[in-house]
C-alpha positions in Angstrom: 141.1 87.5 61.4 139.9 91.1 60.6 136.4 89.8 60.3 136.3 88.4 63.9 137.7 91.5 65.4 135.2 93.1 63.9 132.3 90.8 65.1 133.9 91.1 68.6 133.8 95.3 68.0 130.0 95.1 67.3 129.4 92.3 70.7 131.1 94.7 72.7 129.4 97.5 71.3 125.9 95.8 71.7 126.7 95.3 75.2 127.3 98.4 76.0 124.2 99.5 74.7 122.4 97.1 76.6 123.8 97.3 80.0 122.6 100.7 80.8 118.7 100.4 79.3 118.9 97.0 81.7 120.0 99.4 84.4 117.7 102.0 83.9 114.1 101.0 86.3 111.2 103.0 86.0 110.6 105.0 89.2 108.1 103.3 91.1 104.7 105.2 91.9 103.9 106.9 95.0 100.4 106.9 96.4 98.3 109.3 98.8 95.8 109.9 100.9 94.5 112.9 103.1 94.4 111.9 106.7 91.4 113.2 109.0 92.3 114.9 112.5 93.9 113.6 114.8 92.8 113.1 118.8 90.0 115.1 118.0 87.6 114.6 120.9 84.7 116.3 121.7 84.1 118.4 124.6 81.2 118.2 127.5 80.5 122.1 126.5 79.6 121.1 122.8 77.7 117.9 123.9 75.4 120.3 126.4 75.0 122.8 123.8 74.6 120.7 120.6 71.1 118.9 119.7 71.5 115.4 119.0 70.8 115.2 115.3 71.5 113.5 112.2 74.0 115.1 109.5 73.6 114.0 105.6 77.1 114.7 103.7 77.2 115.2 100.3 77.1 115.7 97.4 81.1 116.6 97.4 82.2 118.6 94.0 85.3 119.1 92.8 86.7 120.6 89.5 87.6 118.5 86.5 91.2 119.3 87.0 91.4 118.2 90.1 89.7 115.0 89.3 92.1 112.4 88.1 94.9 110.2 89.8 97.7 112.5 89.4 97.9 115.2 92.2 98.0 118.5 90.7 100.4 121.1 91.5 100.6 124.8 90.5 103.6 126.0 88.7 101.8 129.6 88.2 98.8 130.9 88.6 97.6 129.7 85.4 99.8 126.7 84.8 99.2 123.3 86.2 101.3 119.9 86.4 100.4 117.0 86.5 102.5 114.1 89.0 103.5 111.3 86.6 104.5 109.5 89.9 102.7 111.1 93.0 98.8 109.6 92.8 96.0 109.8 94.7 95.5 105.9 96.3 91.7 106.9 95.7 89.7 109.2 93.5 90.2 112.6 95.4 86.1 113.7 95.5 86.1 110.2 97.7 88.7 110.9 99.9 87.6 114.2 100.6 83.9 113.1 101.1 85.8 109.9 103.7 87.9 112.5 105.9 85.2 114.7 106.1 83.2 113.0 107.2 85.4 111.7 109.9 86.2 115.2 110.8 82.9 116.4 111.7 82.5 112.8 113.5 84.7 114.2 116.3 83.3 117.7 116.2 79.8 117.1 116.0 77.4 115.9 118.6 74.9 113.7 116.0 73.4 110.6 116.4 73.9 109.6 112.3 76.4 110.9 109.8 74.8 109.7 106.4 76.9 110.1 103.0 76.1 110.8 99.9 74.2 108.8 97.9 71.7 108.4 100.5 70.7 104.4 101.0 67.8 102.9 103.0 65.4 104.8 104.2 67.0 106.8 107.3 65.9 110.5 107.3 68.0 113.7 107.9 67.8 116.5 110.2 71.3 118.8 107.9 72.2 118.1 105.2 76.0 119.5 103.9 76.8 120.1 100.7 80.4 121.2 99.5 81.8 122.5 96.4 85.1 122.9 96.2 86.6 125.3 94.1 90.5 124.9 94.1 92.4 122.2 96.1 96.2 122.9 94.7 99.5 124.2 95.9 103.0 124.3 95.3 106.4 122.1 96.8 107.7 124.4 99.4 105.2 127.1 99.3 101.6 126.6 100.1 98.2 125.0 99.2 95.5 126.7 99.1 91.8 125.4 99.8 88.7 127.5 98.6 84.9 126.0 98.9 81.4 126.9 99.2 78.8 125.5 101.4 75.8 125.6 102.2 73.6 123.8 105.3 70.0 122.5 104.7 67.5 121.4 107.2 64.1 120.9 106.8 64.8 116.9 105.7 68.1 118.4 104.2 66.1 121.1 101.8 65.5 124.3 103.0 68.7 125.9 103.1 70.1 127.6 106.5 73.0 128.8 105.7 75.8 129.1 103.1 79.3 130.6 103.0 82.4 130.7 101.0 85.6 129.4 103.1 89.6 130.2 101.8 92.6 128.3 103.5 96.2 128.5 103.0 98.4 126.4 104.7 102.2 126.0 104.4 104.1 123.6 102.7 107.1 122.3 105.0 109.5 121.0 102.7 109.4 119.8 98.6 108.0 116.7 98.9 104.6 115.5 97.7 104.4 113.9 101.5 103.9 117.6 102.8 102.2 119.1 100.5 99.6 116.1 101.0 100.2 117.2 104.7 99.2 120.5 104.0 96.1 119.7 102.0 94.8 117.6 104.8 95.4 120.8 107.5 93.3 122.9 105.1 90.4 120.4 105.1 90.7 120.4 108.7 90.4 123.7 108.8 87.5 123.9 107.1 86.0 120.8 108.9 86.1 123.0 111.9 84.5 125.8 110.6 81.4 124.1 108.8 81.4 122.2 112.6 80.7 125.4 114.1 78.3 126.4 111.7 76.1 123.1 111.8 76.3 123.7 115.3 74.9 127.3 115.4 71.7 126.2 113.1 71.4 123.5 115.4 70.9 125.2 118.4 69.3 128.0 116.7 66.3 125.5 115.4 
């Protein structure tokens, strides 16, 4: 009798081990993307004063830290994390050559926006090439956005101009939703600015 009170101690012991590991789920992932303007049309001003051209983008560099699945966040200025469950839906240096692109689509007057790696044989009047230096922030305080980047004509090598461009844009609440949010406001920022530049060795030709 003892021994079978003992065996029914152990199943019910067993069972409560079991119960909450059968319980416990691992948190699915959550996956991102920056988004490109929105609306953005252009005006009748910028279509009189912009020559029709075509734009090459690219190449797009990013830092080694920045370049994995996980978005990065800062916990300091010389600590990182990494998101164990908050990725990137693409590699980042794609998504940030992609919205680009579509930014200066609906602030540009050109006739071809090209990519980088070129294909075919399609010539360019620009060419854009961005480096981006840090792309971070932290939940419920800001990101911040710094780049270089420099404008070549000439078949897209004789360089025209080339600037260094800081952003910082808030972070409305401590999610990785609007920090994402953020981010993409930053790269719209400087969308508009590398616009405006493309446009003033355009018409300065």
């Amino acid at each position: 009798m003892k021994y079978a009170i003992a065996r029914y101690r152990l199943l019910l012991l067993g069972l409560s081990l079991l119960i909450p590991a059968g319980c416990a789920r691992t948190l699915p992932a959550q996956f991102y993307v920056l988004s490109p303007l929105q609306g953005t049309v252009l005006e009748e001003s910028v279509r009189e004063k912009t020559s029709v051209f075509s734009l090459g983008i690219g190449p797009v560099e990013i830092p080694e830290y920045l370049d994995r699945p996980q978005i990065v966040t800062r916990a300091n200025e010389h600590e990182i994390r990494l998101a164990e469950f908050n990725k990137w839906a693409e590699p980042l240096h794609d998504n940030i050559s992609r919205v680009l692109t579509e930014n200066l689509t609906g602030l540009l007057y050109a006739d071809a926006f090209i990519v980088h790696p070129w294909r075919g044989s399609r010539s360019i009047d620009y060419r854009l090439s961005l480096d981006v230096i840090r792309f971070d922030g932290s939940l419920s305080d800001t990101v911040s956005l710094v780049a270089r980047w420099s404008i070549f004509g000439k078949g897209g090598k004789k360089l025209l101009l080339r600037k260094k461009s800081s952003y910082t844009e808030p972070v409305r609440s401590p999610d990785y939703e609007a920090l994402v949010s953020a981010q993409s406001s930053a790269l719209a920022a400087l969308s508009r600015e590398i616009a405006g530049g493309i446009r003033l060795v355009s018409n300065n030709k």
